[in-house]
C-alpha positions in Angstrom: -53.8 25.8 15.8 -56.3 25.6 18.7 -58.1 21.8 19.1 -60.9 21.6 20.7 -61.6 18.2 22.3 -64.6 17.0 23.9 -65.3 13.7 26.6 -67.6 13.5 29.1 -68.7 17.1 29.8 -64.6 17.8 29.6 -63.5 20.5 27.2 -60.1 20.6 26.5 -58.8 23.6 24.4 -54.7 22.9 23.6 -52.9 25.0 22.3 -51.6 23.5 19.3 -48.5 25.7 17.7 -45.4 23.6 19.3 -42.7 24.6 16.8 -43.8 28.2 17.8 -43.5 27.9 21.4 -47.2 27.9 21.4 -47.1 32.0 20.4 -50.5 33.3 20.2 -52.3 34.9 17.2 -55.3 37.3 17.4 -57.2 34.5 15.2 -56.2 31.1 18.3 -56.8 34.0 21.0 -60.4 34.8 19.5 -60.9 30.5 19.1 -59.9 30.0 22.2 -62.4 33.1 23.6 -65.7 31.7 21.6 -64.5 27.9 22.7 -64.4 28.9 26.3 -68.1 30.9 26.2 -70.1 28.7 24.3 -69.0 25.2 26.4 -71.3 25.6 29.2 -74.4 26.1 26.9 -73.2 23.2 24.7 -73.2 20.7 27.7 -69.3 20.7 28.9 -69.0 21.2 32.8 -65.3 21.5 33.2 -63.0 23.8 30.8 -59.4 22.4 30.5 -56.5 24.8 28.8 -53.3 23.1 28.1 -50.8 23.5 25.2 -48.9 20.9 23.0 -45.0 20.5 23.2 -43.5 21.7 26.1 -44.5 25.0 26.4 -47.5 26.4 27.3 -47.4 29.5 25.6 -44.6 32.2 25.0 -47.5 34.6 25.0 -48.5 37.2 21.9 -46.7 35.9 18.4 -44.1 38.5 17.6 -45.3 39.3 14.4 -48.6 39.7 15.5 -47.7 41.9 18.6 -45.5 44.3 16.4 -49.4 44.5 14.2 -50.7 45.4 18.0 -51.8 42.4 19.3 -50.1 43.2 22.1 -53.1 45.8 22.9 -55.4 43.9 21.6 -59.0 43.6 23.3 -59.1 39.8 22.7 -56.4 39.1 25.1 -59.0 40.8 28.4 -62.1 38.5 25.9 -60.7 35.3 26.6 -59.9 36.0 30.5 -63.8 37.0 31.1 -64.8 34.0 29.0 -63.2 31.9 31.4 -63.5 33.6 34.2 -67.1 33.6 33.5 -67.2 29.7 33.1 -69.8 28.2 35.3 -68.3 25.4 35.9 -64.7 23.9 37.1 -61.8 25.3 34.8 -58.7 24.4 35.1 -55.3 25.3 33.3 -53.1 22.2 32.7 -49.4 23.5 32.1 -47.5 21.6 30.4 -44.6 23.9 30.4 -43.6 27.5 30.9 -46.4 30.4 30.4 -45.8 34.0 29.7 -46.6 37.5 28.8 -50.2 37.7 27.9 -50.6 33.9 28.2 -51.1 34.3 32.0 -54.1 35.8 32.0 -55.9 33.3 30.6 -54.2 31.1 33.1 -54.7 33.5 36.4 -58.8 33.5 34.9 -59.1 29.4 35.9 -59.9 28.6 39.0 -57.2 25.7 39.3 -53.7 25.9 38.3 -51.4 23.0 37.8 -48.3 22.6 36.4 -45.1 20.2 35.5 -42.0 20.3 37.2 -39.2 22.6 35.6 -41.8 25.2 34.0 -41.3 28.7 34.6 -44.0 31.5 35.0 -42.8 35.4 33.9 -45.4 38.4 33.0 -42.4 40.6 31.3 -44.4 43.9 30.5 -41.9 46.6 32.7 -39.7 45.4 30.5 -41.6 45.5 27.1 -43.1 48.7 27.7 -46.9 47.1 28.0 -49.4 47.1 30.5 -51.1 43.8 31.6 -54.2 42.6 30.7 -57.0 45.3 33.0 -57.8 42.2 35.4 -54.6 40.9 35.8 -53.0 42.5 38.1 -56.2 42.3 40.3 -56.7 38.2 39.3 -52.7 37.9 40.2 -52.8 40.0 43.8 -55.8 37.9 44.9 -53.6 34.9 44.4 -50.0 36.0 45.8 -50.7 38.9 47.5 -49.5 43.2 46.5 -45.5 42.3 46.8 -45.4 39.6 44.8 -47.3 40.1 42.0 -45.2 43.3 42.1 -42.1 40.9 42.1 -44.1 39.3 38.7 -45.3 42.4 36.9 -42.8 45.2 38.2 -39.4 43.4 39.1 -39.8 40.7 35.9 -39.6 37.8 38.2 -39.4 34.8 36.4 -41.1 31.9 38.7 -40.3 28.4 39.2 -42.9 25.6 39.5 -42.2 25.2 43.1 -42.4 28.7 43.9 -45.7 29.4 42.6 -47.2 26.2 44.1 -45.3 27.7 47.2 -47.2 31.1 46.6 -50.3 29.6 45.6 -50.2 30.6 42.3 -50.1 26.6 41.0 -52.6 24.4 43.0 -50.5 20.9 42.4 -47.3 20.1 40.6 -47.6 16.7 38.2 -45.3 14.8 36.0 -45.9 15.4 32.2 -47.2 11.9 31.7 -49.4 12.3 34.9 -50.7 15.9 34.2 -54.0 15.1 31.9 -54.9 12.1 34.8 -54.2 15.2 37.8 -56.4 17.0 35.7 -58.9 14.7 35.3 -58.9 13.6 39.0 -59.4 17.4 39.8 -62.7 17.3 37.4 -64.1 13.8 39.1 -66.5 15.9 41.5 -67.2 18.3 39.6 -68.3 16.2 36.7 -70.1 14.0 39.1 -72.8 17.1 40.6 -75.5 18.2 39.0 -74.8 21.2 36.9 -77.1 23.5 38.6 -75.1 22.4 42.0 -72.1 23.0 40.3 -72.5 26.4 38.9 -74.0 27.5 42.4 -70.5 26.8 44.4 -69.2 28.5 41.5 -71.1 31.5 42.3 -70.9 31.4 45.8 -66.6 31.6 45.7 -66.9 35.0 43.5 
């Protein structure tokens, strides 16, 4: 339920579970976690997560999270493997994101997203605590208030207020979003690697 696609030093990792709303299982998380650390060493230079269907992801299966994947490890896993990407990766939203799905999201370095998706981190509500480097990842981003708006007050956010917040970098068309993202990846794709992963560095 996870494809892994490869072109041109692009790896794309899509979330492939559409009549599930995307829901995550411990099995895609851990996929998605191993995808994400080994594409640098296997030659990929820019790390693309999007999802089929028209969600991104509703976050932890409900099945699964009532097992404890909810607490699960794996979740905090896939974050540092992309946050420790050393190149350019970028989340390609093809629709709403929630719950633990964000922090795979907030651990790329660009956001963009369609018009009409929605953004919500609803653990007050669930009785969970976020992912350890979320709320860090999500402060950095928005600022203390609103993440507290996200994570304490169950905002849910609109495409146009996150690209307002800065929490989304652009805001693309459905049909245009895998083109935004590949016109994102041009120079990044175009720079020799060791260039690449030094800028990468120097913005930690």
């Amino acid at each position: 339920m996870i494809r892994i696609t490869r072109s041109g030093g692009v790896r794309t990792l899509t979330i492939d579970r559409p009549g599930k709303a995307n829901a995550l299982t411990r099995e895609m998380l851990a996929q998605l976690a191993d995808a994400a650390a080994t594409a640098w060493d296997e030659g990929d230079r820019v790390l693309v997560l999007t999802g089929a269907g028209r969600v991104f992801s509703a976050g932890a299966d409900l099945e699964a999270a009532r097992a404890g994947l909810a607490t699960d490890p794996v979740w905090e896993r896939l974050s540092a493997a992309v946050a420790a990407f050393p190149g350019l990766a970028i989340a390609a939203l093809n629709g709403t994101v929630a719950g633990g799905a964000c922090g795979m999201v907030l651990a790329c370095d660009i956001r963009i997203a369609v018009p009409g998706a929605r953004i919500f981190y609803p653990v007050m509500r669930l009785g969970y605590l976020p992912q350890p480097s979320d709320p860090r990842r999500l402060a950095a981003l928005v600022g203390p208030a609103r993440a507290k708006l996200i994570l304490m007050a169950g905002a849910r956010i609109t495409t146009e207020e996150a690209l307002a917040w800065g929490l989304v970098d652009r805001i693309a068309p459905a049909e245009r979003l895998p083109e935004t993202a590949a016109d994102l990846a041009a120079d990044a794709l175009a720079a020799p690697p060791d260039h690449l992963a030094a800028i990468k560095r120097a913005l930690r």
